[in-house]
N, C-alpha and C positions, 0 to 999 in steps of 0.2 A: 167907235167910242160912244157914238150916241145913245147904243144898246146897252149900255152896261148900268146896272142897279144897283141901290144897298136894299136890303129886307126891309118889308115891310112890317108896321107896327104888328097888325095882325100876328106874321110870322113870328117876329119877336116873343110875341106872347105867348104864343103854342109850345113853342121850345123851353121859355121858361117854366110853362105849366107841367112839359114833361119833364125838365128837369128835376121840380119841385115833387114829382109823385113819385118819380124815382127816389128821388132822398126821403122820403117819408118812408118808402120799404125797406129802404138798407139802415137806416136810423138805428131800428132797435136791435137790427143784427149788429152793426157796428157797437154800439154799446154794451149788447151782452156779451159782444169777444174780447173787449178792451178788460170789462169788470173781470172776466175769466182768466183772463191774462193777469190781472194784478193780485188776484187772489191765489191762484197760481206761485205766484212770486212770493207773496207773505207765506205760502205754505212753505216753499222751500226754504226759506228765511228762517221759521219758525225749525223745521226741522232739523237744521242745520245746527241754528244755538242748544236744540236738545241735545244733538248727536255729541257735541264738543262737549256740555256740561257732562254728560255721562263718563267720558272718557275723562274728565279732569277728576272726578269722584274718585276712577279706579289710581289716576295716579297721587292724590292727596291722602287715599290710604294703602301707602307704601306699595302699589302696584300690586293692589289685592280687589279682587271684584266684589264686592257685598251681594252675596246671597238673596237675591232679591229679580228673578226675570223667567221667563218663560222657555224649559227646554224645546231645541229647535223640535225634535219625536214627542209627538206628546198624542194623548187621546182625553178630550176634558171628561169620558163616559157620559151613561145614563144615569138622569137622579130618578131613584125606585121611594126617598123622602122625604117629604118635606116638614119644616120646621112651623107648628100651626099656628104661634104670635107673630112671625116675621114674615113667614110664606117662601122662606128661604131655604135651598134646596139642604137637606142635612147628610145626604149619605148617596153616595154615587156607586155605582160599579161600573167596570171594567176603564178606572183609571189611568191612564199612563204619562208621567213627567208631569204634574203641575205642583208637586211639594215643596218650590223653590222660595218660599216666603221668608225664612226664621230673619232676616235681616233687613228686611222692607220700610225696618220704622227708621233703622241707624241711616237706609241711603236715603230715603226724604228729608233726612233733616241734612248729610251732605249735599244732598243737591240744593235746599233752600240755600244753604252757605255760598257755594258759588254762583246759582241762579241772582242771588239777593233781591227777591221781590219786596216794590215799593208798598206791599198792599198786602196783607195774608187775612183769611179767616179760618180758623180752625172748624168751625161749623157755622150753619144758617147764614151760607153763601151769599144766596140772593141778597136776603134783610140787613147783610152788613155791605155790602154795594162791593160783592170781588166780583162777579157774575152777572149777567144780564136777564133778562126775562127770555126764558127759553122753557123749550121742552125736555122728557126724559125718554126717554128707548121703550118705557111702554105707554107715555102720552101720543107718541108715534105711531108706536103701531096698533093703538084705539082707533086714533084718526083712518088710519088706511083700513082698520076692519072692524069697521061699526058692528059688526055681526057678535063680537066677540065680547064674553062676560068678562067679569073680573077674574075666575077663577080661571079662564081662558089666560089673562093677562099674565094671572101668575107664573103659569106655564111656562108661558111664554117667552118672557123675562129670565127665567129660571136661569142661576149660573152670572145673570147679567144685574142684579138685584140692585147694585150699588148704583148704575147710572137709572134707575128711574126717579124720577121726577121732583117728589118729594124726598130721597136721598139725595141728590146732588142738589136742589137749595137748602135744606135745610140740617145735614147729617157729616155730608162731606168737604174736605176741605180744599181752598181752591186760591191759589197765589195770582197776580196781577204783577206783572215784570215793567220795564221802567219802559217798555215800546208799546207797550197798551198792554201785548198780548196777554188773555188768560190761559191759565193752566188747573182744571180741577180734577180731582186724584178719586180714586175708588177707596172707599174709608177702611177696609181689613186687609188693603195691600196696599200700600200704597208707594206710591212711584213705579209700580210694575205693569199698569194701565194707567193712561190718563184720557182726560180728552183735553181738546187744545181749541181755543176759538182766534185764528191764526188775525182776526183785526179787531179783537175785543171786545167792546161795547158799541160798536158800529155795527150798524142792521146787516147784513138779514137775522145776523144770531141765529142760523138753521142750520140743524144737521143736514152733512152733505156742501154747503154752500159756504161757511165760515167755521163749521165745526167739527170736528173729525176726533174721533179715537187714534190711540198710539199707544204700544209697549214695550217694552225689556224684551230682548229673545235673545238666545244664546247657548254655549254650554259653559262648562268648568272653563275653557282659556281664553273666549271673547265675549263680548255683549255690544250689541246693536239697539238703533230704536227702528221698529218697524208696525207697518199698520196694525190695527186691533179689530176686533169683532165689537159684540154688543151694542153696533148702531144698525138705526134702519134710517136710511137718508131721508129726508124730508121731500114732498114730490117735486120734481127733476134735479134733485140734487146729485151726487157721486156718491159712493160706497168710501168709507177708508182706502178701501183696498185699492179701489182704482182710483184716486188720488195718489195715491203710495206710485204708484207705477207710473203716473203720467207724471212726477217729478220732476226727470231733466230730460221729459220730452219738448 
């Protein structure tokens, strides 16, 4: 009995000091799985009230789908012109399935009906407080390729015109729902692409991290909402697309 210790302070100390370096490495990993996970969850959340809203549109006009979504076959082609005030592409070839608009104006304004946003601006998003300070899909992809002119940009963009920068603050319109979430729309189709900032005006406001694209797909007897194009994630952010897919992983 007379052999037997408790730790000494020394010891004491050591252990704590490893404990303490160890939690300063797992800290920020712990944090960014937790943030992941809850954004995660506002994503599914967010998708979810879209999916339903759609489906109540089809059944509040008499179980008819409005003309208004992206055939599943489709090919958006080559733009061979562009439009030289707007930069906007004007004439495509070898098109296949994207004629689906004639009805896009009647289902944005069904969908505001059941969505009922506490907030709407028809335009200059930002300046009327629906939108946060964010980027556009060719503010993005400046950033990632300094290399690239404007007329590179345009390019670029081409097909994707409505979500750059000064379009979605200043041109397109964009709803604020009574749970923060923002919804703003592509201004000559609207409700057949959107993007979604699934926790509002709470930071990061990046694409990829809180901000994602979404659209209409479908044929003549169903419609779904499913990821979109026209983004480039912000750096380490996600794509649409695999957000889309890590849903109810």
């Amino acid at each position: 009995m007379n052999d037997l210790r408790g730790f000494t302070l020394a010891e004491v100390l050591v252990t704590l000091g490893i404990i303490g370096v160890v939690a300063a490495l797992l800290h920020p990993m712990l944090v960014n799985k937790i943030q992941e996970r809850i954004l995660k969850q506002q994503y599914k959340k967010v998708y979810t009230t879209l999916s339903k809203a759609l489906q109540k549109t089809y059944a509040d006009n008499s179980m008819v789908w409005y003309e208004c979504y992206y055939p599943i076959i489709r090919n958006s082609g080559t733009c061979i012109e562009y439009d030289e005030d707007t930069h906007e592409c004007s004439k495509y070839e070898n098109v296949v399935g994207l004629d689906k608009n004639s009805e896009c104006q009647a289902y944005y304004e069904a969908l505001k009906k059941v969505l009922s946003p506490v907030k709407v601006c028809e335009n200059n998003a930002y300046r009327n407080g629906c939108i946060p300070d964010m980027k556009g899909y060719d503010t993005v992809i400046s950033e990632q390729n300094p290399d690239k002119d404007d007329g590179d940009l345009i390019s670029m963009t081409s097909g994707c015109s409505g979500y750059r920068e000064a379009d979605i603050k200043n041109n397109n319109p964009a709803w604020v729902l009574n749970d923060g979430t923002v919804i703003g729309f592509y201004n000559n189709i609207l409700g057949k692409t959107i993007w979604i900032d699934i926790n509002g005006h709470k930071k990061p406001n990046k694409w990829g991290y809180d901000i994602f694209t979404l659209q209409v797909e479908g044929d003549e007897n169903k419609r779904y909402i499913t990821s979109a194009g026209c983004m480039l994630p912000e750096k380490g952010g996600k794509s649409s697309h695999t957000m889309f897919k890590e849903l109810y992983n």
